[in-house]
C-alpha positions as CSV (number, residue, x, y, z in Angstrom):
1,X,20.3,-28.0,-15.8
2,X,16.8,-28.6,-14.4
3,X,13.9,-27.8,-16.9
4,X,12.8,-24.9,-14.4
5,X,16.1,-23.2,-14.6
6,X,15.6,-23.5,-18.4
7,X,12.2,-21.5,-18.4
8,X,13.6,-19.4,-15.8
9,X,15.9,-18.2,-18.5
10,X,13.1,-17.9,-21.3
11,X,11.2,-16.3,-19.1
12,X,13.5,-13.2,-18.3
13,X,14.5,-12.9,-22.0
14,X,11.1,-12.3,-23.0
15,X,10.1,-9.9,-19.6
16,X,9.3,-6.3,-20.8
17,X,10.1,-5.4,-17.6
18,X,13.2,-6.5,-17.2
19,X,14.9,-3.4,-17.6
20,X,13.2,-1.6,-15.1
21,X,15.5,-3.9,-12.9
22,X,18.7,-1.7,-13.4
23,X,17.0,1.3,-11.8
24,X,17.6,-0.4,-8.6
25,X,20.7,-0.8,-6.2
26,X,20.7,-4.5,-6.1
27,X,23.3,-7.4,-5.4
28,X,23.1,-10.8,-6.0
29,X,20.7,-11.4,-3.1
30,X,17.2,-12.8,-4.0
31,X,14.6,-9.9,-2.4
32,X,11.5,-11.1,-1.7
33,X,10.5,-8.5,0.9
34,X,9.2,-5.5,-1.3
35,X,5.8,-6.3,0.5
36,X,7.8,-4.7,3.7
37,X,10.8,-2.8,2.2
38,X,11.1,-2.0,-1.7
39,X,14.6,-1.9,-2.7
40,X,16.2,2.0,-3.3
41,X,16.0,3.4,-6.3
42,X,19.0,4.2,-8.2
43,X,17.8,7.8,-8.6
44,X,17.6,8.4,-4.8
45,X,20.5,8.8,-3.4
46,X,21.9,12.1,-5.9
47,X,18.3,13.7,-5.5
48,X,18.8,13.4,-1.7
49,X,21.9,15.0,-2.1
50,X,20.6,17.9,-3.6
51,X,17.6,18.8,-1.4
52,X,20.4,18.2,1.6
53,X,23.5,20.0,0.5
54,X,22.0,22.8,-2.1
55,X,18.2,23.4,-1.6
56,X,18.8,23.2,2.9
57,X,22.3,24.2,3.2
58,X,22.4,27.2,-0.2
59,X,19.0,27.8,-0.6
60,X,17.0,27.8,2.9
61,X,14.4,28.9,3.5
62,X,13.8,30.1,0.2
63,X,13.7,26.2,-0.5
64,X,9.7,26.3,0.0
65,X,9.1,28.2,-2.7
66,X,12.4,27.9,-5.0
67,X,12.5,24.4,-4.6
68,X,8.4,23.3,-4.5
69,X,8.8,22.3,-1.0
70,X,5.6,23.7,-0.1
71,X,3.9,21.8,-2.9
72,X,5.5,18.7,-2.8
73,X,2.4,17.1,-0.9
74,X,0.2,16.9,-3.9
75,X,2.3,17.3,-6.4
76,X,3.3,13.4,-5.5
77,X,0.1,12.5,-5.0
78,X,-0.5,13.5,-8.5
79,X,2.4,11.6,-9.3
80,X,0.9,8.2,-7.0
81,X,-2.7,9.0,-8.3
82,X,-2.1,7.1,-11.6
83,X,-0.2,3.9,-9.9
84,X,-3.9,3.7,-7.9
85,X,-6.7,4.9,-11.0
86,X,-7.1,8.1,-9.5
87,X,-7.4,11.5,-11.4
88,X,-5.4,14.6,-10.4
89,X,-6.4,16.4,-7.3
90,X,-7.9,13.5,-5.0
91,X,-4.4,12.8,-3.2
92,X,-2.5,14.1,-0.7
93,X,1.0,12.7,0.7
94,X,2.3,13.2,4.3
95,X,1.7,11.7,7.8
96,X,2.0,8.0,8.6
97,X,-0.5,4.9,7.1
98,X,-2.0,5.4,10.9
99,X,-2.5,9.1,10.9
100,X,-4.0,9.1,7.6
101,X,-6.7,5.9,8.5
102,X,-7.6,7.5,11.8
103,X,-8.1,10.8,9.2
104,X,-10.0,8.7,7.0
105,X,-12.3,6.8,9.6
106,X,-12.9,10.1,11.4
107,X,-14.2,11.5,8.0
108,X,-15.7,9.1,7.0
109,X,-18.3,8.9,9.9
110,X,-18.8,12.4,9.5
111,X,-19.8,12.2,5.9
112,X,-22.4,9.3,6.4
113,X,-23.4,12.2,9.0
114,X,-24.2,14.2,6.1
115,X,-25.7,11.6,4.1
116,X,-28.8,11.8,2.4
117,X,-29.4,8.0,3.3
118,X,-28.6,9.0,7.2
119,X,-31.4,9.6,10.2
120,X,-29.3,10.1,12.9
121,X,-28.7,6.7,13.7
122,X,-25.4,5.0,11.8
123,X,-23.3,4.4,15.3
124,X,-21.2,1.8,14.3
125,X,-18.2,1.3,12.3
126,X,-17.5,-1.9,10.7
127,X,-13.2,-3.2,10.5
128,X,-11.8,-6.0,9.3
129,X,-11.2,-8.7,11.4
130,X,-7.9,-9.8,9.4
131,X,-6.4,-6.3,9.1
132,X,-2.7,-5.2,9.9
133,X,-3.2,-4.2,13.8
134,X,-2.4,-1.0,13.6
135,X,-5.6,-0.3,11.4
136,X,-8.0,-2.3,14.0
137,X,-6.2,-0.2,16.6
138,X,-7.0,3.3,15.1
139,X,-10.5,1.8,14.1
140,X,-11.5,1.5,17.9
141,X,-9.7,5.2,18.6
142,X,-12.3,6.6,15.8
143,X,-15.0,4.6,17.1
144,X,-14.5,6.1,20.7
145,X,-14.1,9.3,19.5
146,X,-17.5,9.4,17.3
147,X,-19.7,7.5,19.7
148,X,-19.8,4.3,17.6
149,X,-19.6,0.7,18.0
150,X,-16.9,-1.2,16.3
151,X,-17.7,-4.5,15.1
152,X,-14.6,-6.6,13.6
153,X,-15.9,-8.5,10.9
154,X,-13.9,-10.7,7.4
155,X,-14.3,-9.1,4.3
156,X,-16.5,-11.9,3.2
157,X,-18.7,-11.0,5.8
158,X,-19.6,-7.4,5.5
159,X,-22.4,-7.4,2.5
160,X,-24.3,-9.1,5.3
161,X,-23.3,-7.4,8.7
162,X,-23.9,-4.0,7.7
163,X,-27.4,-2.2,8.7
164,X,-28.7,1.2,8.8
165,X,-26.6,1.7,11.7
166,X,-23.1,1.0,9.4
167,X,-21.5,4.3,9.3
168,X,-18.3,3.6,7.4
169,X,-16.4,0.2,6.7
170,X,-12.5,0.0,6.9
171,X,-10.9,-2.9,4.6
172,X,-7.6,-4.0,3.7
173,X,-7.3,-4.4,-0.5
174,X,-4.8,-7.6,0.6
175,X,-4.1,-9.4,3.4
176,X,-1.1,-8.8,4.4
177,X,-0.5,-12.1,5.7
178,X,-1.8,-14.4,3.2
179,X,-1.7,-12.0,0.3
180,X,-5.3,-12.5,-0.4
181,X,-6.8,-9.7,-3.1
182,X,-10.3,-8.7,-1.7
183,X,-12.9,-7.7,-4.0
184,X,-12.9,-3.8,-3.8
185,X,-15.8,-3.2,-6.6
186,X,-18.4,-5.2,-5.2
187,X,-17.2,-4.4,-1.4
188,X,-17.7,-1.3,-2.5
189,X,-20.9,-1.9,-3.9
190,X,-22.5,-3.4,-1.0
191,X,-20.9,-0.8,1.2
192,X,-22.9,2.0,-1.1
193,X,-26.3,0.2,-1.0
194,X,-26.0,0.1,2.8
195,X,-25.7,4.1,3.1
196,X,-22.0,3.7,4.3
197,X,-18.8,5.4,3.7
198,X,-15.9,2.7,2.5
199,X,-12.3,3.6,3.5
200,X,-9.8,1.6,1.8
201,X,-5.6,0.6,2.8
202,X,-4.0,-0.1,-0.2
203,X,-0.5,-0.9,1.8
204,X,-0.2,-4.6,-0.1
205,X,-1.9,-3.1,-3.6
206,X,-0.5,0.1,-4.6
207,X,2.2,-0.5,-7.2
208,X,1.4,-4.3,-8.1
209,X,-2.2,-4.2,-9.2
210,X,-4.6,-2.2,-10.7
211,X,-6.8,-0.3,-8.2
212,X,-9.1,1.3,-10.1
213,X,-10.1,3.8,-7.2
214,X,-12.2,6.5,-9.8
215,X,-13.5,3.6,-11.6
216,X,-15.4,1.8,-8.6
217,X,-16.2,4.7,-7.0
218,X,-13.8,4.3,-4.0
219,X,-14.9,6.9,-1.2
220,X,-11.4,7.4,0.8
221,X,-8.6,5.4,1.1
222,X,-5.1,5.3,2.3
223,X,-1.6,3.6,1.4
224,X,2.1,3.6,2.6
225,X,4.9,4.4,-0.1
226,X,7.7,2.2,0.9
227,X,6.5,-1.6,-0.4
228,X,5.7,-1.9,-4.0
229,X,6.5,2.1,-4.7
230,X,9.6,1.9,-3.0
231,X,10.0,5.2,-1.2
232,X,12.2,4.6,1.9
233,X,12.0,3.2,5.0
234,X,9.3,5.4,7.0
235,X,8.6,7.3,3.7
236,X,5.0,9.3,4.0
237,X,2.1,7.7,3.4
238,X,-0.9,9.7,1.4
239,X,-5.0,9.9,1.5
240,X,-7.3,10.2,-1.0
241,X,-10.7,11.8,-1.0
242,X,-13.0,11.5,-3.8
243,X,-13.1,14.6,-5.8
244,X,-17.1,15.1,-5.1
245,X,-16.9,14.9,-1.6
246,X,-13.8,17.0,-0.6
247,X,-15.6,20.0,0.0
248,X,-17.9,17.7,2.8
249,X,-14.5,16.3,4.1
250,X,-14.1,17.1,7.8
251,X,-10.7,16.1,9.0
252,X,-10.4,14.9,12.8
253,X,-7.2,16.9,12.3
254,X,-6.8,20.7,11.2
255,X,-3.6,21.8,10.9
256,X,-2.0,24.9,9.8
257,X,-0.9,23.3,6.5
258,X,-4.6,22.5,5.6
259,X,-5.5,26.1,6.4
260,X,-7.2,27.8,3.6
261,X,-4.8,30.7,4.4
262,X,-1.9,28.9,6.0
263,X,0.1,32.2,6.5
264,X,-3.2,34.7,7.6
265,X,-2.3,32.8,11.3
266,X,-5.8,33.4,11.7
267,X,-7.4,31.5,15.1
268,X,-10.5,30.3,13.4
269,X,-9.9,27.5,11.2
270,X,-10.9,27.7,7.6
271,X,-10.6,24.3,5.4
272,X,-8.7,24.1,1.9
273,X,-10.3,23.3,-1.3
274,X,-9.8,20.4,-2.5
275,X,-7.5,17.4,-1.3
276,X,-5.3,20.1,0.5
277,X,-7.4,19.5,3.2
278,X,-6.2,16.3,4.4
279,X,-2.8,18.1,5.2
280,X,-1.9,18.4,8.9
281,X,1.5,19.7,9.8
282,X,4.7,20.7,8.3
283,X,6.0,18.1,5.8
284,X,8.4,16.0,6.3
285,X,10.6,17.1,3.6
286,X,13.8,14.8,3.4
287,X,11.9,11.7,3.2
288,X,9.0,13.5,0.9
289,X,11.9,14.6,-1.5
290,X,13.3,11.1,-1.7
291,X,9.8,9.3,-2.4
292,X,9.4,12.0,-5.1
293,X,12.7,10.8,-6.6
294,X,11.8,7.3,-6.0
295,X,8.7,7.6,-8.5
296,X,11.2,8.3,-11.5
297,X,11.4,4.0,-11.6
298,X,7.7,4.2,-12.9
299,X,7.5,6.4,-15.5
300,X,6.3,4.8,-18.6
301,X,5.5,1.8,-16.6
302,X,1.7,1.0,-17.2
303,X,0.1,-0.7,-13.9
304,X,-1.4,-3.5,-16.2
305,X,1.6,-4.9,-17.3
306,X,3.0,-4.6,-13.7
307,X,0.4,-7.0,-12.5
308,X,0.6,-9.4,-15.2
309,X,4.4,-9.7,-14.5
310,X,3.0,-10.2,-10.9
311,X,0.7,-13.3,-11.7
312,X,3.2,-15.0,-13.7
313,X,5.8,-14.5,-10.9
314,X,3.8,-16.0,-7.9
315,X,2.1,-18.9,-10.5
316,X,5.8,-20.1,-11.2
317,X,6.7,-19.8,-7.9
318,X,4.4,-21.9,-6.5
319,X,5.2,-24.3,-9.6
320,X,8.6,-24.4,-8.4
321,X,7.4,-24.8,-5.0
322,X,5.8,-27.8,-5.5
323,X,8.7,-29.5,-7.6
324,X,11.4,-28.8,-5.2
325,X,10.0,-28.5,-1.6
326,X,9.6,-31.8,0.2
327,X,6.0,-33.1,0.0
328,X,3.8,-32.0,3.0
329,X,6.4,-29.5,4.3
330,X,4.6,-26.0,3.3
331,X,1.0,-25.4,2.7
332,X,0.2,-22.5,0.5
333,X,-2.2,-19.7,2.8
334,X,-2.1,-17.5,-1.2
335,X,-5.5,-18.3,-3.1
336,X,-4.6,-19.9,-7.0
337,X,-7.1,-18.1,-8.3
338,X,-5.8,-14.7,-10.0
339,X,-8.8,-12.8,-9.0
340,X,-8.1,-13.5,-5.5
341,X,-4.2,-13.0,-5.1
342,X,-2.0,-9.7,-4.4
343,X,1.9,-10.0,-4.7
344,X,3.1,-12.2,-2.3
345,X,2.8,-15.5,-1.2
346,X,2.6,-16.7,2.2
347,X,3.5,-20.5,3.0
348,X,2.4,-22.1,6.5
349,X,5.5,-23.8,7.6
350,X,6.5,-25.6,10.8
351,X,9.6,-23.8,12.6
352,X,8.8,-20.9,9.9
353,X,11.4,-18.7,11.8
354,X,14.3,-20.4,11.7
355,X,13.5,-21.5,8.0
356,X,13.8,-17.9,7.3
357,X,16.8,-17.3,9.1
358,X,18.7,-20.3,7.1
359,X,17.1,-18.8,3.7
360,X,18.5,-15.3,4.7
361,X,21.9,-16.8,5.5
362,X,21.6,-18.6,1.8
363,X,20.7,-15.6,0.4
364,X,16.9,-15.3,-0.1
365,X,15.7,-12.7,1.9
366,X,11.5,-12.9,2.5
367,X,10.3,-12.5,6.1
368,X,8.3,-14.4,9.0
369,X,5.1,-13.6,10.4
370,X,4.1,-15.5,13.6
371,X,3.5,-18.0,14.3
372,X,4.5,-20.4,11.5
373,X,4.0,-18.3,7.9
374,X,7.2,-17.8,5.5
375,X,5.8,-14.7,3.6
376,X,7.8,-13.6,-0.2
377,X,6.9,-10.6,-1.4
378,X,7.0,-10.2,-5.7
379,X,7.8,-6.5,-6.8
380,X,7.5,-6.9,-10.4
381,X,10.2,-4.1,-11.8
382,X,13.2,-5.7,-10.1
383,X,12.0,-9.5,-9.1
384,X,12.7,-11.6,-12.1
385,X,12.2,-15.5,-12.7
386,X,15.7,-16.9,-12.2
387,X,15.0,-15.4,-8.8
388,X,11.7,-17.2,-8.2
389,X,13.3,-20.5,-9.4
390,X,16.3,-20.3,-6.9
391,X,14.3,-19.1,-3.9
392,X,12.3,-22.4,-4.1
393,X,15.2,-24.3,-4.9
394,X,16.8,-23.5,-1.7
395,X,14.0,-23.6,0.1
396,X,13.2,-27.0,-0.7
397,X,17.1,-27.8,0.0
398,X,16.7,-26.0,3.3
399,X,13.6,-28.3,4.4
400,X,15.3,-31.3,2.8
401,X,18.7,-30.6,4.9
């Protein structure tokens, strides 16, 4: 038995986290695509049941108010505010990761609009240049809609590019292809000293890191619910808006649900107080319901231990990378320093797709982002060592083969 199999071993009997493990329908197969898909909580599938067969088909209608269906929007995002150092009251679930940036971006401009530090002038929104597409494409949809120049820029780049003109500034917490951690408290920072708004995606953060979004006095931001929290495949993503500016918060979107008097089907529209305002339409109830249900995994978790699990996953990892995978075959994209890594780690590989189609075969399931980069994504409650040792085992024996 190899001496990484050994601490492996050592390492999973001394995990506090390893129970959190059994909360999860899991099989033998090594999952290392949380970063895309968490895995389904055990608590899911019964609480599903319910809201199908007895709060829709008994209840009804009278489901909304019976059964907190009418709620449910920020009652999870009370429930999510903790996972992402957020205080009650600042988040609101529904709508897609898309809906909810262009939301964001929208409002954002609009507040620098209000801003004592604005002259009339801030025309320009700054993106970054790495983002997931979908965030660069909204980005240029806002910028059209509010007059303003979009300028894609890296993250290291944006104490320096922004002006008087900078309006607001859309960044990604983590890559999501090389699982780099940006530095969100002095992005911030600089963001703040320029007279701009900062909108945040937490997609790659939220549920394996502390984000700290109270703490470093995080404007808006915006996260999906099925990677690290595990809510389901399409699950609803959620926005948050800073408790002191929600009554300033202009949403590109006014719905009925965000309706100070939903039901007074009034024709003039009239904002919520508070984070209710970043609701649009009708929730989406069944997959709301099942993300709610989905949370149960992190009670009594604390975040910090979460993303020390996290660290210790990816540093053995790429120890057992580099004992078992042929010299010169993978390159490591994933910064070694702690300060500077999310989750996941992405290796540059050539033929990276077909690698990943013999690992999934072999049963090590990550995924492949073009053109040549083997991503493995870490979820700390139900990833454990002996799983990180024989991932890079057969990885090494797939490039050796």
């Amino acid at each position: 038995m190899s001496e990484l199999i050994v601490r492996a071993g050592e390492l999973d009997a001394s995990d506090e986290l390893a129970g959190s493990r059994k909360q999860f329908v899991l099989d033998e197969v090594v999952y290392l695509d949380g970063n895309s898909l968490g895995a389904l909580p055990t608590t899911v599938p019964g609480r599903v049941d319910d809201v199908v067969r007895r709060q829709w088909g008994e209840l009804r209608i009278r489901s909304w108010d019976e059964s907190g269906w009418w709620t449910a929007p920020e009652r999870i995002g009370d429930r999510i505010a903790p996972l992402v150092g957020a205080a009650a009251g600042q988040i609101v679930v529904g709508d897609s990761t898309s809906v909810n940036v262009f939301k964001a971006l929208v409002g954002a401009v609009r507040l620098s609009e209000q801003s004592e530090q604005s002259s009339g002038g801030r025309d320009e929104i700054l993106v970054d240049a790495t983002t997931f597409p979908t965030d660069g494409y909204i980005a240029g949809s806002a910028a059209r809609m509010t007059g303003c120049t979009l300028r894609p820029v890296t993250p290291a780049e944006v104490p320096d590019a922004m002006s008087g003109r900078t309006a607001a500034v859309l960044l990604n917490h983590v890559d999501y292809r090389t699982g780099r951690l940006h530095d969100l408290p002095g992005l911030t920072a600089a963001v703040h000293a320029a007279g701009a708004v900062a909108v945040w995606d937490l997609c790659h953060s939220a549920g394996a890191l502390p984000v700290g979004l109270d703490e470093h006095g995080v404007d808006l931001a915006v996260g999906c619910t099925y990677k690290y929290l595990n809510g389901g495949p399409g699950s609803p993503a959620y926005l948050y808006v800073r408790g002191d500016l929600q009554d300033r918060f202009d949403s590109p979107l006014p719905g009925w649900n965000s309706h100070a008097e939903p039901f007074g089907m009034r024709s003039e529209y009239e904002p919520a107080g508070g984070a209710l305002r970043g609701r649009v339409g009708t929730p989406d109830i069944l997959s709301m319901l099942a993300l709610e249900a989905a949370l149960d995994v992190w009670d009594g978790v604390p975040i910090e231990a979460v993303r020390a699990k996290s660290l210790a996953l990816t540093d053995f990892f790429l120890e057992c990378v580099r004992e078992y995978v042929p010299a010169g075959r993978v390159e490591s994209l994933t910064p070694v320093a702690h300060e500077e890594r999310g989750s996941q780690v992405a290796l540059r590989c050539a033929g990276a797709g077909d690698v990943m189609k013999r690992l999934i075969e072999r049963g090590v399931v990550g995924d492949f982002r073009r053109p040549d980069v083997l991503r493995f994504g870490f979820t700390p409650l139900y990833v454990g060592f002996g799983d990180v040792e024989r991932a890079a085992r057969v990885l090494g024996e797939t490039l050796a083969g």
